[in-house]
Backbone bond lengths (Angstrom), bond angles and torsions (degrees), N, CA, C in turn:
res aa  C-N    CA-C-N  psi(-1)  N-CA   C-N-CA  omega(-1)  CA-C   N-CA-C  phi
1 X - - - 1.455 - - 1.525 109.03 -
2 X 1.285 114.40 133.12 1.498 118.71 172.30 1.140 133.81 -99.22
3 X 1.320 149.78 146.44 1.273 119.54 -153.59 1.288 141.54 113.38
4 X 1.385 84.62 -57.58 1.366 112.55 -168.41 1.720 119.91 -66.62
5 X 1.516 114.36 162.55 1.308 110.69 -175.05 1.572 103.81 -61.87
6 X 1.842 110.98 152.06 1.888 118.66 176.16 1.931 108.23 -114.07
7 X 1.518 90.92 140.11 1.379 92.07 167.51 1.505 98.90 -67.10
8 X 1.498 97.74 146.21 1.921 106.19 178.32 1.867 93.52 -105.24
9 X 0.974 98.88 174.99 1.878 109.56 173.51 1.445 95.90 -45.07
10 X 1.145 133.40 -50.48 1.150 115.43 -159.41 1.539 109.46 -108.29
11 X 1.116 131.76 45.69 1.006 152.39 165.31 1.260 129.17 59.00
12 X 1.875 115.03 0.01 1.537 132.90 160.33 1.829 96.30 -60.07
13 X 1.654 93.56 135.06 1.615 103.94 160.16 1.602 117.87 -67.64
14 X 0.911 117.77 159.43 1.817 123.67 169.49 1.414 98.75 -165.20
15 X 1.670 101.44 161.32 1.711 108.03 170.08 1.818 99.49 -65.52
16 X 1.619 74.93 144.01 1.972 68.88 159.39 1.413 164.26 -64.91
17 X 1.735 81.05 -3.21 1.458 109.21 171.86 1.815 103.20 -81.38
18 X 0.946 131.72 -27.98 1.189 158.57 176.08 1.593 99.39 -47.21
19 X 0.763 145.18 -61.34 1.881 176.74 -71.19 1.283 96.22 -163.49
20 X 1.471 121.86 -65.95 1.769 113.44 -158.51 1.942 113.14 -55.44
21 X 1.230 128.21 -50.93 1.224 114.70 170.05 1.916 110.58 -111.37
22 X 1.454 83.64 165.34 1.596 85.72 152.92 1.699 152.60 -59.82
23 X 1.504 84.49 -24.41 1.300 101.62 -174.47 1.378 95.79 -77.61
24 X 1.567 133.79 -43.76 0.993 138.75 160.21 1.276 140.18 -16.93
25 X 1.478 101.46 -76.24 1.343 123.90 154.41 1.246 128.69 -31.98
26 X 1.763 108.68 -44.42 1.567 110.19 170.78 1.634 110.63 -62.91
27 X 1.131 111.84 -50.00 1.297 136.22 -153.46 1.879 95.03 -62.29
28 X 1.043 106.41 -48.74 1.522 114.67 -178.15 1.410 103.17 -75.73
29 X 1.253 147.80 -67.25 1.054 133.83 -178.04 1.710 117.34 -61.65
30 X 1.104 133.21 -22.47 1.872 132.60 -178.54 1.180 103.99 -97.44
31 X 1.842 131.44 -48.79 1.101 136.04 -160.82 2.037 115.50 -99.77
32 X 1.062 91.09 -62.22 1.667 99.61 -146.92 1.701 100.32 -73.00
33 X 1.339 98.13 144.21 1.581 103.87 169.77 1.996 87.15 96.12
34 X 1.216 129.35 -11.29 1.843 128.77 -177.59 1.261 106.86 -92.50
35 X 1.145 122.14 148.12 1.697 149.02 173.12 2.099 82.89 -57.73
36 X 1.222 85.36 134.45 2.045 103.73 160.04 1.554 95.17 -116.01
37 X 1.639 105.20 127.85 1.736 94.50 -168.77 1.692 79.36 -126.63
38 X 0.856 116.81 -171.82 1.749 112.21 -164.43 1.636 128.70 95.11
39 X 1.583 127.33 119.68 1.583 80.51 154.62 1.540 143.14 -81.38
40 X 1.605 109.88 -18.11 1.244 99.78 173.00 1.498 124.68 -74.96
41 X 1.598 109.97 0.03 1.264 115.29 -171.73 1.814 95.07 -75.32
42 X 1.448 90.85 -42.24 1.595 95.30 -176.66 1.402 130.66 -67.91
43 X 1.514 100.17 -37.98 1.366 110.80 158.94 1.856 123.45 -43.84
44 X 1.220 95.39 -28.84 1.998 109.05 -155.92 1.674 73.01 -78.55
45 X 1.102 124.68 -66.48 1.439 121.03 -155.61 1.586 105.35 -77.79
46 X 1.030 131.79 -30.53 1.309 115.27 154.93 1.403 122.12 -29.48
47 X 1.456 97.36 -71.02 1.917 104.90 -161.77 1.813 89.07 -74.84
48 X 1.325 140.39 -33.37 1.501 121.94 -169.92 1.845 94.37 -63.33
49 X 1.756 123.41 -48.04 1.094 122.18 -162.19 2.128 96.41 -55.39
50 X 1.083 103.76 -49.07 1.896 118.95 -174.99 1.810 103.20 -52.00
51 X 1.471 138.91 -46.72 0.610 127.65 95.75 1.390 132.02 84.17
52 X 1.664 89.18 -137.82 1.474 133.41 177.71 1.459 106.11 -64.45
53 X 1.587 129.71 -4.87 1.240 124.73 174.99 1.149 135.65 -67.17
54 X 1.139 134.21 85.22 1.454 141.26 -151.78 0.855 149.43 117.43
55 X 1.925 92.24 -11.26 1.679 115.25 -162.21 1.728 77.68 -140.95
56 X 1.738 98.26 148.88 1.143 104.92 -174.98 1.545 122.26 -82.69
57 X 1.317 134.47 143.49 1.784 123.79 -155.90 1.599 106.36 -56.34
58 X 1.319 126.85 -33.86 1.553 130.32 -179.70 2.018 103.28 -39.50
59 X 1.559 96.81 -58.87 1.595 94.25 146.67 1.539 145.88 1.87
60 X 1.267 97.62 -83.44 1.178 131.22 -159.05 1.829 94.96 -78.02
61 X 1.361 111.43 -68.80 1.414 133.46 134.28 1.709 104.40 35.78
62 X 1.572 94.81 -98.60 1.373 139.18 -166.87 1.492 120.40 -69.55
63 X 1.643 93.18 -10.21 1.800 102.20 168.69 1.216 106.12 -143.19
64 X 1.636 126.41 40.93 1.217 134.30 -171.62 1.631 95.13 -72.93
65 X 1.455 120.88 -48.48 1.682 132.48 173.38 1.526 100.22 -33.56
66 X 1.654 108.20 -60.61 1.309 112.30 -145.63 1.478 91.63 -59.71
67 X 1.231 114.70 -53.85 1.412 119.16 -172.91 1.768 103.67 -57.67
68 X 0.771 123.05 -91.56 2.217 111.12 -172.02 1.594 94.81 -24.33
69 X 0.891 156.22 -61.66 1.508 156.40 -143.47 1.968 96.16 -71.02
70 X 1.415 100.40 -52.24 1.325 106.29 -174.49 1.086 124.49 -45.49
71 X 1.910 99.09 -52.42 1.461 128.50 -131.43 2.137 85.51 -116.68
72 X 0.947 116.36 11.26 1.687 126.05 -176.07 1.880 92.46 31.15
73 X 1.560 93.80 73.31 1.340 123.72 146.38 1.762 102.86 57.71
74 X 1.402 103.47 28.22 1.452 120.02 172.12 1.846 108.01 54.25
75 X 1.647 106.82 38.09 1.664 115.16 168.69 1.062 111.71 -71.77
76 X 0.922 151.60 131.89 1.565 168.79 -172.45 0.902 119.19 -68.57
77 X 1.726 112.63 -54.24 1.585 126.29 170.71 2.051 120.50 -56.71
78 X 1.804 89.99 -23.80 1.643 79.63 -166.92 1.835 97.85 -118.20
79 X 1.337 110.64 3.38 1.376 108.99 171.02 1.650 109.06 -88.40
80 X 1.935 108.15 -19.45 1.451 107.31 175.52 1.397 102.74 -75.00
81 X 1.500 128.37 8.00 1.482 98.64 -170.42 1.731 112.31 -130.75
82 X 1.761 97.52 25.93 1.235 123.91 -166.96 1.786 100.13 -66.12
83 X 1.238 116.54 147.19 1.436 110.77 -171.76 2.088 98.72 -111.08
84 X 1.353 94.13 -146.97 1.962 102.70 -178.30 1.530 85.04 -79.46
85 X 1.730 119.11 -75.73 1.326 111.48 168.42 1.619 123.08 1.88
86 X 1.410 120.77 -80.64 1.192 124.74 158.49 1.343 135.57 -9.97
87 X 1.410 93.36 -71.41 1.498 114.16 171.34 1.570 119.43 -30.49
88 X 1.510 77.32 -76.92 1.805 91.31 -173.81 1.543 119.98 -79.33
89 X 1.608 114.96 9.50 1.379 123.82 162.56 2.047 106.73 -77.99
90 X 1.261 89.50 -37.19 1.603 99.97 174.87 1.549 111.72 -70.25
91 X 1.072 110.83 -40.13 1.630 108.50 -160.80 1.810 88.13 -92.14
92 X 1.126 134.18 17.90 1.169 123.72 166.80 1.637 101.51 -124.40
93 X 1.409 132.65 4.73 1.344 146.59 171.93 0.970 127.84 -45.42
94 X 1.945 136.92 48.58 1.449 109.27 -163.40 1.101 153.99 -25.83
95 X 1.644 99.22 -34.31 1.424 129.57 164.88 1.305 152.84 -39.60
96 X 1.589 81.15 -26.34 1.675 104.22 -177.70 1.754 111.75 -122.85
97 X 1.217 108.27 -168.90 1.557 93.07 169.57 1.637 102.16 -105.31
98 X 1.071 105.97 136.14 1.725 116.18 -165.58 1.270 102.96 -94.64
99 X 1.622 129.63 59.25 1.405 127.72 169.36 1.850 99.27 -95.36
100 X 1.384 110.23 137.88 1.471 126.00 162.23 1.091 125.33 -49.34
101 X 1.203 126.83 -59.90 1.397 146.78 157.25 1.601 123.44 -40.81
102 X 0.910 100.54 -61.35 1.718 108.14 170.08 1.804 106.28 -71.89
103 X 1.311 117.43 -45.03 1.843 104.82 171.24 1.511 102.11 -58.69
104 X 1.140 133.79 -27.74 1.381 120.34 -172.81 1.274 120.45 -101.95
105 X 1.058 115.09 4.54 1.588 133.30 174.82 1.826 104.76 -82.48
106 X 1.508 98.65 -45.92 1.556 112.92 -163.24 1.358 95.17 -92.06
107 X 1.427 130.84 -26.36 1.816 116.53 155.75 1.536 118.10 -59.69
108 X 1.521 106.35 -42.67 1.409 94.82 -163.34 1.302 90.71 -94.83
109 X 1.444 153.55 -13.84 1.526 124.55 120.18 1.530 118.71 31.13
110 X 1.616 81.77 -114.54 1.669 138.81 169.99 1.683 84.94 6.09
111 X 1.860 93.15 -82.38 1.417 109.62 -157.94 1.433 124.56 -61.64
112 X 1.451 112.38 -17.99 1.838 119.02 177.10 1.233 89.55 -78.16
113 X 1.497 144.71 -42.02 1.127 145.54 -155.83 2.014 111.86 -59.62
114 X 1.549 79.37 -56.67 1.784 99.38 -171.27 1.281 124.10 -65.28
């Protein structure tokens, strides 16, 4: 059968996509497949899912930090009140992925949100 759920090293099942890294592994067993109840919780995964477009989630993943640190922990109230300053503090962010389009998607977000 293909597909199907894999014993991992430690003998919990997961998809097999689940399996290839660690980061993964965490991610599948704490996170994925759970209710995000919050709005900034929802917000965070919004703009990581917005994002993740193009680039594969392991990505997204691996600079999830960079992004809350950036993004002041993906709050709604203080990412709606991000200025140009802002902007171009982000788009110079190693941390994050520095697309224009997507920082300005997730400001003007922010602000319909608030």
């Amino acid at each position: 059968m293909t597909g199907g759920a894999v014993a991992g090293p430690d003998g919990r099942l997961r998809c097999p996509w689940g399996l290839s890294t660690e980061d993964y592994v965490r991610y599948h067993d704490e996170e994925w497949g759970r209710p995000v109840h919050g709005d900034d919780a929802l917000f965070e995964r919004l703009c990581l899912e917005a994002f993740q477009s193009g680039l594969s989630w392991i990505t997204i993943l691996r600079r999830r930090e960079g992004f809350r640190r950036a993004f002041d922990d993906f709050g709604i109230a203080a990412v709606a009140k991000y200025t140009e300053a802002d902007k171009e503090r982000l788009l110079a962010d190693e941390g994050i992925i520095r697309n224009r389009a997507k920082i300005e998607a997730t400001l003007a977000n922010a602000r319909v949100l608030a």
